[in-house]
C-alpha distance (Angstrom), angle and dihedral (degrees) to the residues before:
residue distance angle dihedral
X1 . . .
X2 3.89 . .
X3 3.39 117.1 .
X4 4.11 113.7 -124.9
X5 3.95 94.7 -113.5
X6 4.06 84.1 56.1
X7 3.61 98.4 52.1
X8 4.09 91.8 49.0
X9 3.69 77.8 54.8
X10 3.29 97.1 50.9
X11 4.16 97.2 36.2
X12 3.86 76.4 59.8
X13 4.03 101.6 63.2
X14 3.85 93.4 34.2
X15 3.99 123.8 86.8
X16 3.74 89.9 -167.6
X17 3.78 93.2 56.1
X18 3.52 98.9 48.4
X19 3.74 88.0 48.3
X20 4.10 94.8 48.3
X21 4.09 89.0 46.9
X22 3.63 89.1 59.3
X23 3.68 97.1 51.8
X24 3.68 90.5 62.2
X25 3.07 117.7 108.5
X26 4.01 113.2 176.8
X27 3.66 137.2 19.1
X28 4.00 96.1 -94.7
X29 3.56 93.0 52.9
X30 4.13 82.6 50.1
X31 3.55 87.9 50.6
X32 3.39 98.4 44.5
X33 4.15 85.1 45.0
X34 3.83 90.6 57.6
X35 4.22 94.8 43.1
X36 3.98 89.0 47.5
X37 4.04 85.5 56.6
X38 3.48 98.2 39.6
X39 3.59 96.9 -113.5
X40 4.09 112.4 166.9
X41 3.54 108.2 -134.2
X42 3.87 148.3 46.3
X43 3.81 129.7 -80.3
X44 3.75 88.1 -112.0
X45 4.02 86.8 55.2
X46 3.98 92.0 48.8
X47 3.62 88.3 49.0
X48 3.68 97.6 50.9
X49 3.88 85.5 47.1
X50 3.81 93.0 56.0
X51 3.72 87.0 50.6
X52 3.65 100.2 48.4
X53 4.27 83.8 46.2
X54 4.01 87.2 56.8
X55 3.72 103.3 44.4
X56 3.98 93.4 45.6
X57 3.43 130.6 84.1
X58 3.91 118.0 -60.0
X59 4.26 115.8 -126.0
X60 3.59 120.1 -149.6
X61 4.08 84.1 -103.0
X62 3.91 97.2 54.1
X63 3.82 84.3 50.9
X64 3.48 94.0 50.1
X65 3.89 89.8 40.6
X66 3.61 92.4 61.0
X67 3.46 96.0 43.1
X68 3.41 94.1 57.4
X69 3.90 98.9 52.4
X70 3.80 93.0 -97.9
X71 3.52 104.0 115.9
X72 4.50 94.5 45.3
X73 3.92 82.3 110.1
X74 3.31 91.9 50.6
X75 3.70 100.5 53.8
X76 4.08 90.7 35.0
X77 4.32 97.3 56.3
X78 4.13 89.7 37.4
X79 4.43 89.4 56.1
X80 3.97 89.4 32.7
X81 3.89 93.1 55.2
X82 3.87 113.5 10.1
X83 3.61 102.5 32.3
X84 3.48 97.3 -111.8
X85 3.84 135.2 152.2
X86 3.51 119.8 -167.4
């Protein structure tokens, strides 16, 4: 099993990731996301680790992560099921 930190890490480098994140479009099908790529924890835990990912410090890759368009699904499944803008 893949621990959640490593699949945001991997979500990161992959296209097809990013693109199957978006297309969620409730917590089951999150859940169900996370179980189908053998991702150890709940949607509440991936959640909390996407928060705890935005508020901390930014490295020179996040920054150039998000400036490069890497981090859209990031920002779009936070707002869409946690409420939050980044």
């Amino acid at each position: 099993m893949k621990t959640i930190q490593d699949f945001i890490k991997e979500i990161n480098g992959s296209a097809e990731l990013q693109n199957a994140i978006k297309a969620i479009k409730d917590k089951d099908a999150l859940a169900e996301f996370l179980k189908k790529n053998d991702v150890e924890g709940t949607v509440e835990d991936f959640g909390k680790a996407l928060k705890v990912q935005s508020e901390g410090e930014m490295t020179d890759n996040d920054a150039e992560a998000i400036a490069g368009g890497r981090w859209e699904w990031f920002c779009d499944i936070t707002n869409y099921f946690w409420g939050t803008d980044l």
